[in-house]
VOGU-3710 file (C-alpha; in Angstrom, 3 decimals, decimal comma):
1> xxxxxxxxxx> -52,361/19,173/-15,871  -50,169/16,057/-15,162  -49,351/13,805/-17,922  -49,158/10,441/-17,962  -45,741/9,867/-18,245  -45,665/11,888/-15,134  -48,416/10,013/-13,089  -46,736/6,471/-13,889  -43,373/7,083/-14,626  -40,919/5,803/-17,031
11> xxxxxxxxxx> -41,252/2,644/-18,797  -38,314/0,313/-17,968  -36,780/-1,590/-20,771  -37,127/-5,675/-20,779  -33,864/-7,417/-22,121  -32,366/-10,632/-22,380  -28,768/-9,343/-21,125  -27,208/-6,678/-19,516  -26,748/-3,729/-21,741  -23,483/-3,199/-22,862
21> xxxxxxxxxx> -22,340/0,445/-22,284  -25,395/1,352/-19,312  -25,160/4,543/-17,489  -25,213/5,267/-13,866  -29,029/5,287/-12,509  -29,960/3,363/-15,848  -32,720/0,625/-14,829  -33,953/-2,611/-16,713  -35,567/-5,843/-16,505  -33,395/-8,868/-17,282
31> xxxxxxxxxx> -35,674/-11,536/-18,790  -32,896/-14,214/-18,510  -32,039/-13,514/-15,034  -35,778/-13,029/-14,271  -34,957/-9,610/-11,664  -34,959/-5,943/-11,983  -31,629/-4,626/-12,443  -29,669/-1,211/-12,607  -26,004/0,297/-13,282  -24,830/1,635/-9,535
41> xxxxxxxxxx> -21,365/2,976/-8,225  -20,034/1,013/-5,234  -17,949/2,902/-3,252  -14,332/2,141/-1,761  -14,237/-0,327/0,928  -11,772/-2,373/3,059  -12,913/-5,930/4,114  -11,142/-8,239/6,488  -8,825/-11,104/4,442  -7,012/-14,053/6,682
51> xxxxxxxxxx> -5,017/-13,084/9,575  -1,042/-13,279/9,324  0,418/-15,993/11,394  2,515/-14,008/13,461  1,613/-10,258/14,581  4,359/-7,595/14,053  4,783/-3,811/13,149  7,434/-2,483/11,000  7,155/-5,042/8,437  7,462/-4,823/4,912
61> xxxxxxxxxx> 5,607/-5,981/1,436  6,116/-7,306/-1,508  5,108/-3,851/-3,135  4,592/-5,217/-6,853  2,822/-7,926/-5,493  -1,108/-8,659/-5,791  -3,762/-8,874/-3,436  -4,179/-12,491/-3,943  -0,389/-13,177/-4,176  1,473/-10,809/-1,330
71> xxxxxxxxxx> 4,368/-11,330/0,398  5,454/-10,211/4,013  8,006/-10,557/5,633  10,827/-9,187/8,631  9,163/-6,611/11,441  7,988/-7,172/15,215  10,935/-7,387/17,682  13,247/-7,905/14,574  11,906/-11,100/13,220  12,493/-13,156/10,150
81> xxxxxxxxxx> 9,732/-14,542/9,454  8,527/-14,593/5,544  4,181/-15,338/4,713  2,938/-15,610/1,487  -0,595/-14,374/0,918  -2,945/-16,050/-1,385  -6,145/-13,990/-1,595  -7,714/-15,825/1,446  -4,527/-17,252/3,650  -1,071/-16,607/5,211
91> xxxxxxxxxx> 1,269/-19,419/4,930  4,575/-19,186/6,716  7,784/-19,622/4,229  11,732/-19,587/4,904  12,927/-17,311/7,128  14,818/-13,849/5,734  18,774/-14,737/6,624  18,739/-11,219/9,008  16,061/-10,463/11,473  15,111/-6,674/11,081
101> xxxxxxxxxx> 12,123/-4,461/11,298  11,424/-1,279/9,349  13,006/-2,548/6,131  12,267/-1,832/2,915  10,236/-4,339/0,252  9,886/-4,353/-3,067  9,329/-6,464/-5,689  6,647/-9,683/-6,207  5,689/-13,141/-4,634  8,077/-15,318/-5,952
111> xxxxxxxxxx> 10,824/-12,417/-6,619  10,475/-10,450/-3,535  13,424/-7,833/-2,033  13,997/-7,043/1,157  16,424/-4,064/2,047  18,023/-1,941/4,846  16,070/-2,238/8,164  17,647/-2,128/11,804  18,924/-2,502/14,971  21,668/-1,817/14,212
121> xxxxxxxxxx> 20,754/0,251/11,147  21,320/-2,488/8,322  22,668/-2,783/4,916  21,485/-6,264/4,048  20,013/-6,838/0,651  18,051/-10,291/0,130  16,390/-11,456/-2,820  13,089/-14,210/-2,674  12,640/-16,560/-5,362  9,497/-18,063/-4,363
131> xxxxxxxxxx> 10,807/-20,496/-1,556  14,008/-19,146/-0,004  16,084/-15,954/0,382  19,214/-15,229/-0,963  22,326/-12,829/0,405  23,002/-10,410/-1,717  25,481/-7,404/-2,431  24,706/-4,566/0,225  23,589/-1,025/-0,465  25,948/1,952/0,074
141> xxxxxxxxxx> 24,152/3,208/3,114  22,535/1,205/6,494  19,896/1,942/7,247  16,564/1,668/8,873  12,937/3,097/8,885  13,203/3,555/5,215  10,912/3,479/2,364  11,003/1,278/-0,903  9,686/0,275/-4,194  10,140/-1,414/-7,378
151> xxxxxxxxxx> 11,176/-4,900/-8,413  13,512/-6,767/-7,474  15,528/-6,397/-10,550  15,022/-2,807/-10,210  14,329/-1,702/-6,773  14,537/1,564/-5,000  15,001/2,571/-1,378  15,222/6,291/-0,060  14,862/8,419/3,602  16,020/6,728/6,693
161> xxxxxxxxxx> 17,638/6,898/9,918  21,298/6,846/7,906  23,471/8,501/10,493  23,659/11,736/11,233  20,105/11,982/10,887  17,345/11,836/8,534  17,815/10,741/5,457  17,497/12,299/1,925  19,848/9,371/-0,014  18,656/7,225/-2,806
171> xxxxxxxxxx> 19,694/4,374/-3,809  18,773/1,874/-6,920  19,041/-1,688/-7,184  19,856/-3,440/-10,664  19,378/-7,209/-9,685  23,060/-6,658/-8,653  24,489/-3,910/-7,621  23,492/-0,592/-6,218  23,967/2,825/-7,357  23,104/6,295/-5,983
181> xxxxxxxxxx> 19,638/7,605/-7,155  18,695/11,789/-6,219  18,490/12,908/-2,973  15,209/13,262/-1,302  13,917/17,605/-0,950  13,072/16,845/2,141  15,232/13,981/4,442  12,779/11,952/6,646  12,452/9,091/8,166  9,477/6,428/8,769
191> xxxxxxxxxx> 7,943/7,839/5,249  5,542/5,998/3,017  6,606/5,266/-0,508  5,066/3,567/-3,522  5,839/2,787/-7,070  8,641/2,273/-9,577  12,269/2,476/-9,546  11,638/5,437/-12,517  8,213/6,649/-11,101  8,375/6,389/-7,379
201> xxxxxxxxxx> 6,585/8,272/-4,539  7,783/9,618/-1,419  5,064/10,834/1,038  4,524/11,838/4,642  7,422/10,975/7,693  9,326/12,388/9,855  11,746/15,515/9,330  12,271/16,486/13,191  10,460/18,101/15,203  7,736/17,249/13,496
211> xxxxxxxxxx> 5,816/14,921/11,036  5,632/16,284/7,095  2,899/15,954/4,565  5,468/16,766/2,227  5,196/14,226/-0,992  7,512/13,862/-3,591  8,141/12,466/-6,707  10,489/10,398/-8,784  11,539/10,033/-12,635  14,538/7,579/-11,893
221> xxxxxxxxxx> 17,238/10,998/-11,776  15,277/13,321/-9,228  12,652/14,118/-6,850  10,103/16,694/-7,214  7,436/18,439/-5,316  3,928/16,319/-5,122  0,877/17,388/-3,960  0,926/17,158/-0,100  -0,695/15,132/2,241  -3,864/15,815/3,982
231> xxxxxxxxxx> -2,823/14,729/7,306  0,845/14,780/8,402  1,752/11,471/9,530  4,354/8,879/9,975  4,643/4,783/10,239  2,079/4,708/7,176  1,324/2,071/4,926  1,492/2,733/1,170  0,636/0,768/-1,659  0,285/1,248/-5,776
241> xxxxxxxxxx> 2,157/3,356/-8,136  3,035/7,276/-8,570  -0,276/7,963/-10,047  -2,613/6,065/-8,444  -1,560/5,358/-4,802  -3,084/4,857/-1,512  -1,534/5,962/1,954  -2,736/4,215/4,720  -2,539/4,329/8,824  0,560/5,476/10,551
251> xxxxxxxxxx> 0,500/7,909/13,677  0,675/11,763/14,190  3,080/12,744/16,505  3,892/13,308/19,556  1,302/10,951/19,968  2,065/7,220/18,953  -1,704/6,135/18,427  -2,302/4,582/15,682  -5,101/6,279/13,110  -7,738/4,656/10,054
261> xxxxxxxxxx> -7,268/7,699/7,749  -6,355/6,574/4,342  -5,532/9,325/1,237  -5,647/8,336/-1,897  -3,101/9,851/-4,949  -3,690/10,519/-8,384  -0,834/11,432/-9,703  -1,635/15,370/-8,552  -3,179/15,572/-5,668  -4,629/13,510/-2,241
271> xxxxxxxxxx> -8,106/12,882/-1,190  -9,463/11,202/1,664  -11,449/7,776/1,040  -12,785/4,709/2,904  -11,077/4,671/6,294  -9,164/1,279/7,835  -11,805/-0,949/9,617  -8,863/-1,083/12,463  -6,634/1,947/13,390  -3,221/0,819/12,492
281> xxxxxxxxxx> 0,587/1,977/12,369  3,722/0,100/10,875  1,695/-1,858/8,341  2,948/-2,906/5,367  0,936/-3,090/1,653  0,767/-4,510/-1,562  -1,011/-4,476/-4,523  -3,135/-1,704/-6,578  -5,624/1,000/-5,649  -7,849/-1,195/-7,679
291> xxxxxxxxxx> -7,550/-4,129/-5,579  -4,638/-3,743/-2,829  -4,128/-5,051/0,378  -3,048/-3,600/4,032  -1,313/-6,216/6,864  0,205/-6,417/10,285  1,117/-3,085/12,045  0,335/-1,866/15,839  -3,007/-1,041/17,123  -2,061/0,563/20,168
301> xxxxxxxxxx> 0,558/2,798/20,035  3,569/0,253/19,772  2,076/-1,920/22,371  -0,253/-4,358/20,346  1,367/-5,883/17,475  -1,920/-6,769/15,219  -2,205/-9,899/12,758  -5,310/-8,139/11,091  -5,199/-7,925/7,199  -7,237/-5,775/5,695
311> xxxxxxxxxx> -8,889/-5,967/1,169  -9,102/-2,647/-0,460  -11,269/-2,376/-3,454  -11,927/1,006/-5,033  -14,964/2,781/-6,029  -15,929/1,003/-9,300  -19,349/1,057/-11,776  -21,218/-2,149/-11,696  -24,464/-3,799/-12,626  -26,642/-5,053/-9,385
321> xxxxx> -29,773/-6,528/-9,082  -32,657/-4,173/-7,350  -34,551/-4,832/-4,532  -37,473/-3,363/-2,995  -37,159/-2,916/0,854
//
C-alpha cells in the first residue's frame, strides 16, 4: 500500500530567506520574496559582450586583466591600436609605439605589457600605464607568434618563430630587464599560454609537421610535462592561471578554419566545456575561468578578421526562482 508521503510528496519548507548552506535539488518557499525557489547548477556559458572597435587576429591581452577591465591591443595587418574593455564597451586608447601582430601580453589594464611580435620577428618590449605606452629594454630573442603571461613587473614569454625555427627559449621580465627562463620540452610556435611568471602554462601549437597537444608546465626554473590537450590545435586563445585555465579556438592544421572547441585545465588534466558561440582563431583573452573573456580573432580561415567578444562564466551553484511551465 502507498503511503501518504508517497501519494503527495514532500512537504516544502516556508522561509523568510534563502537558506544558508542549501544543497543541489533542495526546494523552498521564500515568504519574503513571495515565489518558490530551489538551489540549481548553471552550467558554463559564453555570452556576447561589446564589439572591439577595430577587427584583427593575432592580437594580444592583458592576461592578468579582468573581464570588466581588459586590455587589447597590436594584431590585424600589424596594427597599433590599444582598447580598453570595461565589462560592456571597447574604447580606443594610445597607440602601441610598434605595429605588430602575434605578440605576446601580459600584465593588467592600467599596467599592461606587450612583447615580441612580427614582421620582421620583433624584440620590442612596451609597458601601459593606463593611458600611454612606454619603450622599454628589449628581450634577448625576436620574435613572433609567441606566447606570454604574467605581469608586467614580472612577465614571461616562451615558443616562437626565433630563427632557425621553432622556439623552445624563455625569457622573464623583471619590470626592467630580461633574463633567460628554461627552455620549452617541446619548441613550437603559435601556442597558447596562461598564468604566472612562476606558474605558467604552455599548451597546444605548432612543432612542424604538425600541430601538438603537448602542454607544459612552469615553476619559474623549468618546464614539465602537463596533461595534454584534447584536440591538437594552434592560433588558440588562452586565458587564467596554471591550475585553472581555459583554451579557446585556434585551427587544426593543414586546414586554417577556425574551430569553437574550448578545454578547460585544472591543474592535471583537460576537459571539454561550453563551446565559442563563433568559431574563432588568433583571439586573444583575459581574465579567470570564473569570469574571463575571449576577443577579436579570424572567423574564416585568415580571411575575416572578427570584432566579436565573447563573456565566459563557469559552471557555478546558485539559488533561482522556480517556475512551472
Amino acid at each position: 500500500m502507498s503511503t501518504y508521503k508517497e501519494i503527495r510528496g514532500q512537504l516544502i519548507r516556508k522561509v523568510a530567506q534563502d537558506p544558508a548552506n542549501p544543497q543541489i535539488g533542495e526546494i523552498w518557499y521564500n515568504s519574503t520574496r513571495g515565489s518558490l525557489r530551489g538551489f540549481v547548477t548553471v552550467d558554463a556559458a559564453w555570452a556576447a559582450g561589446g564589439n572591439l572597435g577595430t577587427a584583427r587576429r593575432g592580437l594580444a591581452g592583458s592576461m592578468a586583466g579582468t573581464q570588466i577591465a581588459a586590455l587589447g591591443f597590436g594584431g590585424g595587418s600589424y596594427t597599433a591600436h590599444t582598447e580598453e574593455y570595461n565589462g560592456a564597451s571597447w574604447s580606443e586608447q594610445n597607440n602601441l609605439g610598434t605595429a605588430r601582430n602575434f605578440l605576446g601580453g601580459a600584465g593588467t589594464q592600467t599596467a599592461g605589457l606587450a612583447m615580441g611580435g612580427q614582421f620582421p620577428a620583433r624584440a620590442q618590449t612596451e609597458e601601459y600605464d593606463g593611458t600611454s605606452w612606454s619603450e622599454q629594454n628589449d628581450m634577448s630573442i625576436a620574435r613572433g607568434r609567441v606566447a606570454g603571461c604574467g605581469i608586467q613587473t614580472a612577465g614571461l614569454i616562451f615558443g616562437g618563430t626565433a630563427p632557425p625555427g621553432p622556439g623552445l627559449a624563455t625569457e622573464e621580465y623583471d619590470g626592467t630587464n630580461w633574463s633567460n627562463g628554461g627552455n620549452l620540452g617541446t619548441g613550437r610556435y603559435d601556442l597558447g599560454g596562461a598564468g604566472t611568471q612562476t606558474a605558467g602554462l604552455a599548451f597546444g601549437g605548432s612543432p612542424p609537421p604538425s600541430p601538438t597537444t603537448a602542454t607544459e608546465e612552469y615553476n619559474g626554473t623549468a618546464w614539465t610535462s602537463g596533461g595534454a590537450l584534447n584536440s591538437a590545435r594552434r592560433f588558440m586563445g588562452g586565458l587564467g592561471i596554471q591550475t585553472a585555465a581555459l583554451a579557446f579556438g585556434g585551427a587544426t592544421p593543414p586546414s586554417t578554419a577556425p574551430v569553437s572547441n574550448v578545454e578547460q585545465y585544472n591543474g592535471t588534466s583537460w576537459a571539454n566545456t561550453t563551446a565559442l558561440t563563433t568559431a574563432r582563431n588568433g583571439a586573444a583573452g583575459s581574465g579567470t575561468t570564473a569570469s574571463g573573456l575571449g576577443f577579436g580573432g579570424d572567423t574564416a580561415g585568415s580571411t575575416a578578421a572578427s570584432n566579436a567578444t565573447e563573456e565566459f562564466t563557469d559552471t557555478f551553484n546558485t539559488a533561482r526562482n522556480i517556475t512551472s511551465s
